[in-house]
C-alpha positions as CSV (number, residue, x, y, z in Angstrom):
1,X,91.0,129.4,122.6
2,X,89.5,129.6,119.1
3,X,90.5,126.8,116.7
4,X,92.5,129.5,114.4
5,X,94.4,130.7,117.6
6,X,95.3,127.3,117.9
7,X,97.3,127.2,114.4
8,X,100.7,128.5,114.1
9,X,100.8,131.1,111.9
10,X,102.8,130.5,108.3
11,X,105.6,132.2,107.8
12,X,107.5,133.4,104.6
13,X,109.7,130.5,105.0
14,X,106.7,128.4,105.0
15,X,104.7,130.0,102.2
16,X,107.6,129.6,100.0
17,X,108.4,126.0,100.9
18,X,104.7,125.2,99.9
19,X,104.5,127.7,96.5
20,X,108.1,125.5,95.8
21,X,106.2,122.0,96.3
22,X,103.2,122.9,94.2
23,X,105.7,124.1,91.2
24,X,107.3,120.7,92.0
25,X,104.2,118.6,91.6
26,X,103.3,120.7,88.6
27,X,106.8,119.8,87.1
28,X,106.7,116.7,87.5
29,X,103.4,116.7,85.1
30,X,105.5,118.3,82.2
31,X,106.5,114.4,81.1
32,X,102.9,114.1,80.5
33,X,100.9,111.0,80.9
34,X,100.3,107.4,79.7
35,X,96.4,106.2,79.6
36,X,96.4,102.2,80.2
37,X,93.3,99.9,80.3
38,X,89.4,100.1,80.2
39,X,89.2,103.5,82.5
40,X,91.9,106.5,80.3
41,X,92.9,107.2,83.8
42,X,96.5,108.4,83.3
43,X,99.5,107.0,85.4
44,X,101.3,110.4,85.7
45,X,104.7,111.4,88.3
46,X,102.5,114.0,89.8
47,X,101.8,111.5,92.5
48,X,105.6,111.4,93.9
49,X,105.1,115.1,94.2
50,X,102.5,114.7,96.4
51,X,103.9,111.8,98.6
52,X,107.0,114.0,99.2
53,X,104.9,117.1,100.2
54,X,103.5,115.0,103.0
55,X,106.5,113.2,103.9
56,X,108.8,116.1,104.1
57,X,106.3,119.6,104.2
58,X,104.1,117.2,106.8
59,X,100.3,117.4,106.8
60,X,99.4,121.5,106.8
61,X,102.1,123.1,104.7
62,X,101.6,119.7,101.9
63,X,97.9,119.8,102.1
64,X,98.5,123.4,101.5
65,X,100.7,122.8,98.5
66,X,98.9,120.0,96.9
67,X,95.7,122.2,97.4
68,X,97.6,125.0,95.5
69,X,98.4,123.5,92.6
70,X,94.4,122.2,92.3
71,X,93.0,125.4,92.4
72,X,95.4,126.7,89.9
73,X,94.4,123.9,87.6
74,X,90.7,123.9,88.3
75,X,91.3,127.3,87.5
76,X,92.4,126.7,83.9
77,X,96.2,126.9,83.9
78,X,97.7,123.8,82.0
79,X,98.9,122.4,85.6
80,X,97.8,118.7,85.6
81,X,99.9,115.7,83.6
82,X,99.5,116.7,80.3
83,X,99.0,120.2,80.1
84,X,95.6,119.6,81.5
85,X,93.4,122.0,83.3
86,X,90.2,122.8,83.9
87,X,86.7,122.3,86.3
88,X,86.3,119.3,83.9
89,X,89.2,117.3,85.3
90,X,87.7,117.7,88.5
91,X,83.9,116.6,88.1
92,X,83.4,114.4,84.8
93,X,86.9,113.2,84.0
94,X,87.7,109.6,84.8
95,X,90.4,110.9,86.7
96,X,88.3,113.1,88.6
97,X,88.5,111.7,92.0
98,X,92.1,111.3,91.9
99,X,93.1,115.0,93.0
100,X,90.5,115.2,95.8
101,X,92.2,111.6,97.0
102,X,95.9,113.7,96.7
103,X,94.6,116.2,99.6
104,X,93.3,113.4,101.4
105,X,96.5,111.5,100.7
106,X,99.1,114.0,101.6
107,X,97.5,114.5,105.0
108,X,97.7,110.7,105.7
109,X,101.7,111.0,105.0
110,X,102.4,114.4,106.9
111,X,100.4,113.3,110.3
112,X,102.3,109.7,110.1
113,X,105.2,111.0,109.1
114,X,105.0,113.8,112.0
115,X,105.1,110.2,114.4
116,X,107.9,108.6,113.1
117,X,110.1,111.8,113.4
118,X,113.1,112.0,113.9
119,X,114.3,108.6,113.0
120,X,112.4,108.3,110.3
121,X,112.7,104.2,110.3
122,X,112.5,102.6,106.3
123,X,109.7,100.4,107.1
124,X,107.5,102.2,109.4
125,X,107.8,105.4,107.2
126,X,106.9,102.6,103.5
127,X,104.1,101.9,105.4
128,X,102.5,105.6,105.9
129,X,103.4,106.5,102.8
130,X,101.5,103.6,101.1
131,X,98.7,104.0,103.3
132,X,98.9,108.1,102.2
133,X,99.8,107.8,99.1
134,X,98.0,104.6,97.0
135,X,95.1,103.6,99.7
136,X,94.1,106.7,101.0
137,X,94.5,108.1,96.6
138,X,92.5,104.8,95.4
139,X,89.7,105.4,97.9
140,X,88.7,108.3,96.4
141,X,89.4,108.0,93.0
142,X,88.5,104.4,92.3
143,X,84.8,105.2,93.2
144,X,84.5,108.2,91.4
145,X,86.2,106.5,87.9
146,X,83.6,104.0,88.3
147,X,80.8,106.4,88.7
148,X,81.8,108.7,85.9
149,X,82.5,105.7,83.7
150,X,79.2,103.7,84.6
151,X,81.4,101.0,85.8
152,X,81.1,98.6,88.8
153,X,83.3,99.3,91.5
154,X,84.8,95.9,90.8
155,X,85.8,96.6,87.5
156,X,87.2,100.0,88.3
157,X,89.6,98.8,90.8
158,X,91.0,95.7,88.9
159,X,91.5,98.8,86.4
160,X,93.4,101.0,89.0
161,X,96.0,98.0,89.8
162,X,97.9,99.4,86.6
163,X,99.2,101.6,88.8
164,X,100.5,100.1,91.7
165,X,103.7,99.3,90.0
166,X,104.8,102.2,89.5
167,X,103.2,103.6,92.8
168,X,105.2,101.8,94.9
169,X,108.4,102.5,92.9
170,X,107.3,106.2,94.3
171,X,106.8,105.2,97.7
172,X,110.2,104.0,97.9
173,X,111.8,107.2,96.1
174,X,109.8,109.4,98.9
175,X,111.0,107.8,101.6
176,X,114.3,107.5,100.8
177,X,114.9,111.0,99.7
178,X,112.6,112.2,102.8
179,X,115.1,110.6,105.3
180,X,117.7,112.0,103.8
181,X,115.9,115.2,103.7
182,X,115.3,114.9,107.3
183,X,118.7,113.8,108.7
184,X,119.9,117.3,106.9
185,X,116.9,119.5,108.0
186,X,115.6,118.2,111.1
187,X,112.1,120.2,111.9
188,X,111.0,120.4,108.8
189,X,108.0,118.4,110.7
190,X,107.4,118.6,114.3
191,X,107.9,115.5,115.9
192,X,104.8,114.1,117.9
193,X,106.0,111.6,119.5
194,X,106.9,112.2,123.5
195,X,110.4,113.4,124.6
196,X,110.9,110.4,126.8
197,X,110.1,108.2,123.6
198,X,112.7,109.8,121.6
199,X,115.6,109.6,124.3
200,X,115.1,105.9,124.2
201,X,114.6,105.1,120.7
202,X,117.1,107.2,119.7
Protein backbone atom coordinates (compact mmCIF):
# COMPACT_ATOMS: atom_id res chain seq x y z
CA UNK A 1 0.00 0.00 0.00
CA UNK A 2 1.27 3.25 -1.36
CA UNK A 3 1.62 6.07 1.21
CA UNK A 4 -1.36 8.17 -0.84
CA UNK A 5 -3.63 4.94 -0.61
CA UNK A 6 -3.00 5.17 2.89
CA UNK A 7 -4.76 8.81 3.21
CA UNK A 8 -8.41 9.17 3.41
CA UNK A 9 -9.56 11.00 0.72
CA UNK A 10 -11.08 14.71 1.54
CA UNK A 11 -14.41 15.22 1.10
CA UNK A 12 -16.60 18.34 0.35
CA UNK A 13 -17.39 18.48 3.83
CA UNK A 14 -13.75 18.58 4.49
CA UNK A 15 -12.64 20.93 1.81
CA UNK A 16 -15.04 23.45 3.06
CA UNK A 17 -14.28 23.08 6.74
CA UNK A 18 -10.55 23.90 5.80
CA UNK A 19 -11.42 26.89 2.96
CA UNK A 20 -13.82 28.20 6.22
CA UNK A 21 -10.60 28.06 8.72
CA UNK A 22 -8.22 29.79 6.32
CA UNK A 23 -10.99 32.73 5.76
CA UNK A 24 -11.08 32.54 9.64
CA UNK A 25 -7.33 33.05 10.13
CA UNK A 26 -7.41 35.67 7.44
CA UNK A 27 -10.21 37.45 9.48
CA UNK A 28 -8.76 37.53 12.31
CA UNK A 29 -5.82 39.67 10.56
CA UNK A 30 -8.31 42.45 9.55
CA UNK A 31 -7.65 44.16 13.24
CA UNK A 32 -4.24 44.50 11.97
CA UNK A 33 -1.16 44.40 14.00
CA UNK A 34 0.89 46.07 16.78
CA UNK A 35 4.94 46.13 16.31
CA UNK A 36 6.61 46.03 20.01
CA UNK A 37 10.34 46.04 20.74
CA UNK A 38 13.83 45.90 19.00
CA UNK A 39 12.59 43.12 16.19
CA UNK A 40 8.95 45.07 14.27
CA UNK A 41 7.69 41.58 14.63
CA UNK A 42 3.97 42.15 14.92
CA UNK A 43 1.76 40.49 17.73
CA UNK A 44 -1.26 39.83 15.44
CA UNK A 45 -4.79 37.37 16.38
CA UNK A 46 -3.91 35.31 13.34
CA UNK A 47 -2.17 32.93 15.74
CA UNK A 48 -5.64 31.82 17.60
CA UNK A 49 -6.77 31.06 14.12
CA UNK A 50 -4.21 28.70 13.74
CA UNK A 51 -4.34 27.09 17.27
CA UNK A 52 -8.01 26.33 16.69
CA UNK A 53 -7.41 24.81 13.24
CA UNK A 54 -5.23 22.25 14.97
CA UNK A 55 -7.22 21.85 17.94
CA UNK A 56 -10.54 21.34 16.29
CA UNK A 57 -9.73 20.58 12.19
CA UNK A 58 -6.82 18.17 13.80
CA UNK A 59 -3.37 17.86 12.03
CA UNK A 60 -4.28 17.31 8.03
CA UNK A 61 -7.39 19.30 7.41
CA UNK A 62 -5.52 22.50 9.78
CA UNK A 63 -2.12 22.06 8.19
CA UNK A 64 -4.20 22.12 5.08
CA UNK A 65 -5.97 25.42 6.11
CA UNK A 66 -3.13 27.27 7.62
CA UNK A 67 -1.13 26.25 4.43
CA UNK A 68 -4.08 27.78 2.34
CA UNK A 69 -4.08 30.97 3.53
CA UNK A 70 0.01 31.15 3.04
CA UNK A 71 0.02 30.45 -0.33
CA UNK A 72 -2.70 32.90 -0.93
CA UNK A 73 -0.61 35.59 0.84
CA UNK A 74 2.70 34.54 -0.62
CA UNK A 75 0.83 34.92 -3.55
CA UNK A 76 0.08 38.70 -3.10
CA UNK A 77 -3.49 38.90 -1.79
CA UNK A 78 -3.53 41.27 1.32
CA UNK A 79 -4.08 38.08 3.67
CA UNK A 80 -1.58 38.45 6.54
CA UNK A 81 -2.18 41.01 9.74
CA UNK A 82 -2.23 44.17 8.24
CA UNK A 83 -3.17 43.77 4.82
CA UNK A 84 0.13 42.22 4.18
CA UNK A 85 1.11 39.97 1.40
CA UNK A 86 3.74 39.10 -0.51
CA UNK A 87 7.07 36.51 -1.08
CA UNK A 88 8.66 39.30 1.07
CA UNK A 89 6.86 38.36 4.28
CA UNK A 90 8.04 35.06 3.73
CA UNK A 91 11.97 35.33 3.17
CA UNK A 92 13.35 38.84 4.37
CA UNK A 93 10.68 40.09 6.72
CA UNK A 94 11.41 39.90 10.48
CA UNK A 95 8.49 38.00 10.73
CA UNK A 96 9.40 35.59 8.16
CA UNK A 97 9.79 32.47 9.99
CA UNK A 98 6.67 32.91 11.89
CA UNK A 99 4.25 31.36 9.13
CA UNK A 100 6.53 28.43 8.28
CA UNK A 101 6.46 27.87 12.41
CA UNK A 102 2.22 28.06 11.96
CA UNK A 103 2.32 24.83 9.67
CA UNK A 104 4.71 23.28 11.99
CA UNK A 105 2.51 24.45 14.88
CA UNK A 106 -0.82 23.47 13.78
CA UNK A 107 0.40 19.92 13.27
CA UNK A 108 1.77 19.75 16.91
CA UNK A 109 -1.95 20.69 18.11
CA UNK A 110 -4.02 18.39 15.62
CA UNK A 111 -1.84 15.06 16.36
CA UNK A 112 -2.00 15.83 20.33
CA UNK A 113 -5.16 16.86 20.23
CA UNK A 114 -6.20 13.62 18.05
CA UNK A 115 -4.85 11.75 21.68
CA UNK A 116 -6.69 13.47 24.11
CA UNK A 117 -10.03 12.84 22.19
CA UNK A 118 -12.77 12.55 23.31
CA UNK A 119 -12.51 13.98 26.68
CA UNK A 120 -10.62 16.57 25.77
CA UNK A 121 -9.19 17.17 29.58
CA UNK A 122 -8.37 21.31 30.29
CA UNK A 123 -4.85 20.67 31.28
CA UNK A 124 -3.61 18.00 29.09
CA UNK A 125 -5.28 19.76 25.96
CA UNK A 126 -3.18 23.71 27.59
CA UNK A 127 -0.41 21.73 27.36
CA UNK A 128 -0.51 20.58 23.49
CA UNK A 129 -1.60 23.59 22.53
CA UNK A 130 1.31 25.59 24.10
CA UNK A 131 3.68 23.19 22.95
CA UNK A 132 1.81 23.67 19.09
CA UNK A 133 1.06 26.86 19.24
CA UNK A 134 4.07 29.22 21.05
CA UNK A 135 7.14 26.51 21.25
CA UNK A 136 6.69 24.72 18.22
CA UNK A 137 5.86 28.87 16.48
CA UNK A 138 9.03 30.39 18.44
CA UNK A 139 11.28 27.68 17.17
CA UNK A 140 11.01 28.61 13.84
CA UNK A 141 10.52 32.07 13.92
CA UNK A 142 12.79 33.22 16.61
CA UNK A 143 15.91 32.00 14.56
CA UNK A 144 14.85 33.32 11.44
CA UNK A 145 14.07 37.09 13.11
CA UNK A 146 17.49 36.87 14.37
CA UNK A 147 19.07 35.99 11.15
CA UNK A 148 17.20 38.52 9.07
CA UNK A 149 17.81 41.13 11.65
CA UNK A 150 21.59 40.31 12.25
CA UNK A 151 20.74 39.59 15.82
CA UNK A 152 22.00 36.97 18.32
CA UNK A 153 19.73 34.37 18.97
CA UNK A 154 19.74 35.65 22.55
CA UNK A 155 18.55 38.94 21.83
CA UNK A 156 15.90 37.75 19.40
CA UNK A 157 14.14 35.60 21.87
CA UNK A 158 14.14 38.02 24.92
CA UNK A 159 12.50 40.04 22.01
CA UNK A 160 9.83 37.26 21.16
CA UNK A 161 8.65 37.10 25.11
CA UNK A 162 6.38 40.22 24.12
CA UNK A 163 4.28 37.87 22.95
CA UNK A 164 3.65 35.25 25.33
CA UNK A 165 1.11 37.33 27.11
CA UNK A 166 -1.05 37.48 24.79
CA UNK A 167 -0.20 33.87 23.44
CA UNK A 168 -1.31 32.17 26.25
CA UNK A 169 -4.48 34.32 26.62
CA UNK A 170 -4.99 32.37 23.07
CA UNK A 171 -4.16 29.07 24.28
CA UNK A 172 -6.76 29.28 26.80
CA UNK A 173 -9.58 30.72 24.32
CA UNK A 174 -8.68 27.46 21.91
CA UNK A 175 -9.09 25.12 24.30
CA UNK A 176 -11.93 26.26 25.74
CA UNK A 177 -14.03 26.81 22.66
CA UNK A 178 -12.42 23.46 21.20
CA UNK A 179 -14.07 21.39 23.98
CA UNK A 180 -16.92 22.85 23.54
CA UNK A 181 -16.60 22.35 19.96
CA UNK A 182 -15.95 18.81 20.54
CA UNK A 183 -18.65 17.85 23.13
CA UNK A 184 -21.18 19.23 20.19
CA UNK A 185 -19.41 17.62 17.15
CA UNK A 186 -17.68 14.58 18.26
CA UNK A 187 -15.33 13.30 15.17
CA UNK A 188 -14.35 16.25 14.04
CA UNK A 189 -10.84 14.48 14.97
CA UNK A 190 -10.42 10.82 15.11
CA UNK A 191 -9.53 9.73 18.30
CA UNK A 192 -6.18 7.71 18.68
CA UNK A 193 -6.20 6.57 21.63
CA UNK A 194 -7.33 2.63 22.08
CA UNK A 195 -10.99 1.62 22.63
CA UNK A 196 -10.23 -0.11 25.83
CA UNK A 197 -8.60 3.30 26.97
CA UNK A 198 -11.56 5.22 26.30
CA UNK A 199 -14.13 2.85 28.12
CA UNK A 200 -12.22 3.37 31.22
CA UNK A 201 -11.41 6.94 31.15
CA UNK A 202 -14.51 7.82 30.20
Amino acid sequence: MTAHASLPRLSVRDLAQIAIFAALIAALGFPGAIAIGASAVPITFQTLGVMLAGAILGARKGFLAVLLLLVLAAAGLPLLSGGRGGLVWFTTSPAAGYPYGWLLGVLVIGALTSWLLPRYPFWPALGATVLGGIVAVYLIGVPVTAINLGLPLWAALVDSAKFLPGDLVKVVVTVLVAKQVHKAYPGLIPARRPAADIRVDA
